[in-house]
Z-matrix of the N, CA and C atoms (Angstrom, degrees):
N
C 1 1.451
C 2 1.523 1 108.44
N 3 1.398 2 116.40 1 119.39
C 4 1.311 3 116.56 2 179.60
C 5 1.525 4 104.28 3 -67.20
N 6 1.683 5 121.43 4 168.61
C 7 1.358 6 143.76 5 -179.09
C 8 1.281 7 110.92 6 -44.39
N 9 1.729 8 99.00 7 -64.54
C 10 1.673 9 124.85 8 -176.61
C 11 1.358 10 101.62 9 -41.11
N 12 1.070 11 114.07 10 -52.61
C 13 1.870 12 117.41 11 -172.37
C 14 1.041 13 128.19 12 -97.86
N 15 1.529 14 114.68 13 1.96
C 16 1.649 15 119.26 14 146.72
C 17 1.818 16 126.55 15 -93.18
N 18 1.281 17 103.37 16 -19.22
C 19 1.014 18 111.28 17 152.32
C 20 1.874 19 127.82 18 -162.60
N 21 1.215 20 113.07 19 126.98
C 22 1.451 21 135.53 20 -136.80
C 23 1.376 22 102.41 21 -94.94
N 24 1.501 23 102.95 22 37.58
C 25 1.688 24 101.86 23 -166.73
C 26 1.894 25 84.36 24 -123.40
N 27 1.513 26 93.19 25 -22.43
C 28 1.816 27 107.40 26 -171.67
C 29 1.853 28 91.14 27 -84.72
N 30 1.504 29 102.73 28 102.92
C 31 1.911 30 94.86 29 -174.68
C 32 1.856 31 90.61 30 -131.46
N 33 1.636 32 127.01 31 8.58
C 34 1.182 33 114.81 32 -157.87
C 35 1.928 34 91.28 33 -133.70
N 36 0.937 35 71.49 34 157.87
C 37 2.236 36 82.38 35 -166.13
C 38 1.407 37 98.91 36 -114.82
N 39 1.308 38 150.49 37 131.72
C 40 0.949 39 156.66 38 147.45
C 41 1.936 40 136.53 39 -96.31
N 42 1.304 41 113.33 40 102.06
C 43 1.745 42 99.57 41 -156.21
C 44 1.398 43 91.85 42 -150.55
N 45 1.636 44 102.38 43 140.39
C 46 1.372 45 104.98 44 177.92
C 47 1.796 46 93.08 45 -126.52
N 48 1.319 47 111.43 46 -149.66
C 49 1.277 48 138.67 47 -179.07
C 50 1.693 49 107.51 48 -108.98
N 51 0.914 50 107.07 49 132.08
C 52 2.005 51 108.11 50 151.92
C 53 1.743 52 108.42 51 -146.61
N 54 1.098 53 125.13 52 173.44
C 55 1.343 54 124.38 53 146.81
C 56 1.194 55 132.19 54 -110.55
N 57 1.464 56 106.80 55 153.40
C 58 1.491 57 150.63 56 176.06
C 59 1.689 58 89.54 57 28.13
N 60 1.711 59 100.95 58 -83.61
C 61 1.448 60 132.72 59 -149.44
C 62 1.456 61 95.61 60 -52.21
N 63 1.201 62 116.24 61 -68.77
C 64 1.394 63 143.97 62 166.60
C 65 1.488 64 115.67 63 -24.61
N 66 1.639 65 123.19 64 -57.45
C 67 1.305 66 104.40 65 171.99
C 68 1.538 67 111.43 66 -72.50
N 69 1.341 68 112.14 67 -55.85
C 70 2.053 69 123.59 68 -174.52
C 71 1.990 70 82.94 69 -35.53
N 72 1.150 71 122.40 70 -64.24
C 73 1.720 72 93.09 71 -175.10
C 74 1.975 73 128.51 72 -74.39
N 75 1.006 74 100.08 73 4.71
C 76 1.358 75 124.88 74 169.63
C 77 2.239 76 108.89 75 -70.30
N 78 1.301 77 75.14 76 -67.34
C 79 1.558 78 95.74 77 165.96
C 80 1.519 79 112.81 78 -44.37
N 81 1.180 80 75.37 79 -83.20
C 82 1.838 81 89.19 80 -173.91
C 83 2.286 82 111.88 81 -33.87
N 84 1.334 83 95.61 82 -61.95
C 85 1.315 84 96.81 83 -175.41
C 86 1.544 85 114.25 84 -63.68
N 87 1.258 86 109.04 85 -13.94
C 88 1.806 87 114.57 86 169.93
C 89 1.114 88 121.86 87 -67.18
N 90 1.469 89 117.82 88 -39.19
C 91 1.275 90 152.00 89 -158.45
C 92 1.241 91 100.85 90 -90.47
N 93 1.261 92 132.20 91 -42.18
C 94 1.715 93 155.94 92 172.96
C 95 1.819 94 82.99 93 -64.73
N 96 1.151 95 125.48 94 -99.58
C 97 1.240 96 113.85 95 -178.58
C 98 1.263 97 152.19 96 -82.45
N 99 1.925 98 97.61 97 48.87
C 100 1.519 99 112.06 98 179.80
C 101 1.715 100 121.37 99 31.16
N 102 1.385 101 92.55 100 61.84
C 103 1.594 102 114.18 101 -177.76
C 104 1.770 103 104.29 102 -130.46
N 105 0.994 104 108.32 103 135.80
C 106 1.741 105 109.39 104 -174.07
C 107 2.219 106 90.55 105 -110.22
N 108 1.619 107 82.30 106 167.70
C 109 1.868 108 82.01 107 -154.97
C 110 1.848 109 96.80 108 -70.24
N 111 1.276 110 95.82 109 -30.00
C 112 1.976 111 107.87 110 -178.66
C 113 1.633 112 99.98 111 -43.57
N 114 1.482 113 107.51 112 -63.83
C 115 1.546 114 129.49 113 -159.84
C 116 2.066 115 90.31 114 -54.24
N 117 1.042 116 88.26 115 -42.36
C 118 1.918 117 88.77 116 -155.51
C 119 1.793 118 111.44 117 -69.71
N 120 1.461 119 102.32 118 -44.76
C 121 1.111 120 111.36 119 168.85
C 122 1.579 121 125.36 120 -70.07
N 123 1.193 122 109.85 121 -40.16
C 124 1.321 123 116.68 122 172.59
C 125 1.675 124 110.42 123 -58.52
N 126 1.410 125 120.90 124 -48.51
C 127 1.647 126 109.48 125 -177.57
C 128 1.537 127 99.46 126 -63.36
N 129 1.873 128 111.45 127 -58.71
C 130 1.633 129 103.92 128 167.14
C 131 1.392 130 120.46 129 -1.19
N 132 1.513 131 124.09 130 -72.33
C 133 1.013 132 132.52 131 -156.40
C 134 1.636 133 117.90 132 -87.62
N 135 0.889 134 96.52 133 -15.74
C 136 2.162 135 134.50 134 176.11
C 137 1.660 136 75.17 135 -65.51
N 138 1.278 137 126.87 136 -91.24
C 139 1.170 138 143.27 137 -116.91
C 140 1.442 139 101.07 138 -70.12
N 141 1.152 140 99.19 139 -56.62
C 142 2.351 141 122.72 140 173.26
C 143 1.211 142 100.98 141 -52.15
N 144 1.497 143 126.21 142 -43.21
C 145 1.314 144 109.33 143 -174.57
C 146 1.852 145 120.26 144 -93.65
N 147 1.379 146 70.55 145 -25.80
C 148 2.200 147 69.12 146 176.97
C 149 1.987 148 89.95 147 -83.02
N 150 1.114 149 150.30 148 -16.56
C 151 1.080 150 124.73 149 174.91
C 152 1.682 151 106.20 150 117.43
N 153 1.280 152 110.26 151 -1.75
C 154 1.387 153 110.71 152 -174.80
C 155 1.366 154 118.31 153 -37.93
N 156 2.031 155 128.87 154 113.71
C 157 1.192 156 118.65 155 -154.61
C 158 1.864 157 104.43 156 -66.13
N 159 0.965 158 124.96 157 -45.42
C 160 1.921 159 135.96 158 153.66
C 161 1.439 160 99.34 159 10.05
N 162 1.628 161 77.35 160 -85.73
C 163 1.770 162 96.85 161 -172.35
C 164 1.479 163 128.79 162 -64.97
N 165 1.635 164 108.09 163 -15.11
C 166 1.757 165 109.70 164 -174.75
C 167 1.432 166 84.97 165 -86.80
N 168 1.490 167 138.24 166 -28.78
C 169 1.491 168 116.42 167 -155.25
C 170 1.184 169 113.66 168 -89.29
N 171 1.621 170 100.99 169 -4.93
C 172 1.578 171 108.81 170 178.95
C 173 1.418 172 107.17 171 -79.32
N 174 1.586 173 109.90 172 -47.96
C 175 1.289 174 102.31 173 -171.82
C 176 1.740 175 115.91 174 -79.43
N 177 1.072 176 112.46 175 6.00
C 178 1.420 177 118.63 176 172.23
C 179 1.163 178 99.81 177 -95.22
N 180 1.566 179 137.02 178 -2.96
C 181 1.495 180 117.14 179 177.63
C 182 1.411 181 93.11 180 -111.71
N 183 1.496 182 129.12 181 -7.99
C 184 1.899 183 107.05 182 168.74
C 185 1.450 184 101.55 183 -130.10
N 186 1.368 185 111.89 184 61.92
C 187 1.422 186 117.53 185 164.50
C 188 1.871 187 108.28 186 -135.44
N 189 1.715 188 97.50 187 136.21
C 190 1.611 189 105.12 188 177.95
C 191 1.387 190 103.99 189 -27.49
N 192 1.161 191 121.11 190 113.71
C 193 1.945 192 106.20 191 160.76
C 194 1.703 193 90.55 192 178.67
N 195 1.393 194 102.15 193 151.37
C 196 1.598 195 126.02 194 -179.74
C 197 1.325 196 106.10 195 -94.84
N 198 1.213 197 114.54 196 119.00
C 199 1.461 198 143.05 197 163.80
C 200 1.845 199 97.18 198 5.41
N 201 1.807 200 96.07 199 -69.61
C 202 1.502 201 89.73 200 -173.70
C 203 1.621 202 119.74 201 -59.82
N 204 1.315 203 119.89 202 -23.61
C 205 1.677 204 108.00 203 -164.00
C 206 1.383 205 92.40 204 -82.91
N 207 1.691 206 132.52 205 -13.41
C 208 1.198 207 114.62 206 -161.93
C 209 1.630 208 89.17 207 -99.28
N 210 0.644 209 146.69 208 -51.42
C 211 1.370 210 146.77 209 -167.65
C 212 2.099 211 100.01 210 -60.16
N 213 1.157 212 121.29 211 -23.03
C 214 1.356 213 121.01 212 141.59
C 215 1.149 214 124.88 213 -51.40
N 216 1.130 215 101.00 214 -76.78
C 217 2.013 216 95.96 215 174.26
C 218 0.994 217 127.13 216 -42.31
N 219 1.389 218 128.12 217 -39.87
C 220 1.641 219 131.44 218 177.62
C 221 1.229 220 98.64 219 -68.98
N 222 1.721 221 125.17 220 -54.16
C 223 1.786 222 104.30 221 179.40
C 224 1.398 223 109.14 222 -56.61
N 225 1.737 224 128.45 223 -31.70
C 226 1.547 225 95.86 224 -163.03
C 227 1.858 226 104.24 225 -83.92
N 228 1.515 227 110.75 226 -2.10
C 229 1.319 228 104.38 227 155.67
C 230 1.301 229 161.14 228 -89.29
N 231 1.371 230 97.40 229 -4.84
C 232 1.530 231 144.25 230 158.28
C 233 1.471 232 101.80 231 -67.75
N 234 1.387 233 109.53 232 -63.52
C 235 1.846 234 106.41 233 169.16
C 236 1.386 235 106.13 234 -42.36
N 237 1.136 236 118.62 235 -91.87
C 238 1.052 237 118.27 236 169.13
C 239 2.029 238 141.00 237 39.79
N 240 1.792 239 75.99 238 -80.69
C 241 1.468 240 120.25 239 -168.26
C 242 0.973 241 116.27 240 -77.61
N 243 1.667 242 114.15 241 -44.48
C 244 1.267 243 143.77 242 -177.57
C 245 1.733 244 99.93 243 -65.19
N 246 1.254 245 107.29 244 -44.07
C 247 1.567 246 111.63 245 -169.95
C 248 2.063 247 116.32 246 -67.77
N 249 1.776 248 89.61 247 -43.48
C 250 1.420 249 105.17 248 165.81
C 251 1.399 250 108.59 249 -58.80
N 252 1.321 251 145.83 250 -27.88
C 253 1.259 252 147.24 251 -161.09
C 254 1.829 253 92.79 252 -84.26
N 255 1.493 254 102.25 253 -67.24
C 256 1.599 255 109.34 254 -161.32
C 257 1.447 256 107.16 255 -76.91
N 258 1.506 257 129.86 256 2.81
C 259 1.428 258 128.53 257 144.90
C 260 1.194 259 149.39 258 -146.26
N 261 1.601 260 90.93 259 41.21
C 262 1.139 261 128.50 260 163.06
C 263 1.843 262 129.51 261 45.00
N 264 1.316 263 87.34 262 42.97
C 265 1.203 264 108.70 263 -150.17
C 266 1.557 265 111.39 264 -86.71
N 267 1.566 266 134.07 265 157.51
C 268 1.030 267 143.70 266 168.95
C 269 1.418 268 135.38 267 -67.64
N 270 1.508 269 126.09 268 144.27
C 271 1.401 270 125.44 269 -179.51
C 272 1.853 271 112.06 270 -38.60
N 273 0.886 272 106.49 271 -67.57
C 274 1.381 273 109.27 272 172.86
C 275 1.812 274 128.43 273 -44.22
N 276 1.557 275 103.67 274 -49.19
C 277 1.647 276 105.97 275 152.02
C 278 1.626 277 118.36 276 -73.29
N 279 1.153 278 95.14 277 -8.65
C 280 2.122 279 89.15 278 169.50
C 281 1.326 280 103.98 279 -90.70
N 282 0.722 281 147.55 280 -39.35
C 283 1.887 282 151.05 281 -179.58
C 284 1.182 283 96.06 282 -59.15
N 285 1.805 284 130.39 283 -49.43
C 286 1.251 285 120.43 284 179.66
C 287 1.713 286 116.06 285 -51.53
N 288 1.677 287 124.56 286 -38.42
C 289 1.062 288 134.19 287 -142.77
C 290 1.412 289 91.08 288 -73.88
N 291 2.103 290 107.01 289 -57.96
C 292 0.982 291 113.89 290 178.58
C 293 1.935 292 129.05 291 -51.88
N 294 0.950 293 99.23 292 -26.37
C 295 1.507 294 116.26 293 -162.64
C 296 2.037 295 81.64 294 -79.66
N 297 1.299 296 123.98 295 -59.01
C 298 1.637 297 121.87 296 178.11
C 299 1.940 298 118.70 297 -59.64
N 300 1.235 299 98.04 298 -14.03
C 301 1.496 300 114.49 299 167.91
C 302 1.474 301 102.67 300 -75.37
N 303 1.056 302 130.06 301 -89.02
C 304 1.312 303 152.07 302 173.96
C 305 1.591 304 98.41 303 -26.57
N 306 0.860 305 130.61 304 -51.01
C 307 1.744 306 140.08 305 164.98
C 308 1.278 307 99.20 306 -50.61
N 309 0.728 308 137.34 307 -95.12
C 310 1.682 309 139.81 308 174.88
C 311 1.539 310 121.66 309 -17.87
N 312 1.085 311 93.50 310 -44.76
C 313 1.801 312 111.72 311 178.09
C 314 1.096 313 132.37 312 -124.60
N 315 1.417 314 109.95 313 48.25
C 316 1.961 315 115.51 314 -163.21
C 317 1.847 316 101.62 315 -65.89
N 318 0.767 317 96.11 316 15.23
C 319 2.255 318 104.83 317 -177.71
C 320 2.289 319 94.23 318 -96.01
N 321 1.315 320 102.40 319 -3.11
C 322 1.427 321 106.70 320 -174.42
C 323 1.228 322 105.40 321 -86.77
């Protein structure tokens, strides 16, 4: 039973290109850690979008950007974090914080 038709919330397909070598070790290391490609990609994409710090620091270390703007972003996300910590604040008031960050610094 495909995704789509076990659950109807899954309506969007996502697929790129790689080669040969590249997927067979894709496989393999999934397979090594009883991970299916749905499961892996799907948290992947969980992770980038909810903000997972893991996953932002990765993509801040292989994305176009100069030392200085990235070392910005991590402080204004460190701010951030720091702020969610000291007022303990909710998903919905954190989107605000971020969303007034991003206001401030649309060059981010």
């Amino acid at each position: 039973m495909s995704d789509s038709v076990a659950n109807p919330h899954m309506d969007k397909k996502v697929a790129f290109v790689e080669n040969t070598h590249q997927h067979a070790k894709l496989i393999l290391k999934l397979r090594h850690d009883g991970v299916t490609q749905s499961k892996f990609f799907r948290a992947i994409i969980a992770g980038y979008v909810d903000g997972d710090e893991r996953i932002q620091s990765y993509i801040d270390e292989m994305k176009p950007q100069g030392k200085q703007k990235r070392a910005k972003s991590k402080k204004l996300r460190d701010k951030g974090e720091q702020m969610m910590k000291d007022f303990g604040l909710n998903d919905g008031e954190i989107e605000n914080i971020f969303d007034l960050i991003e206001e401030e610094h649309p060059e981010l």
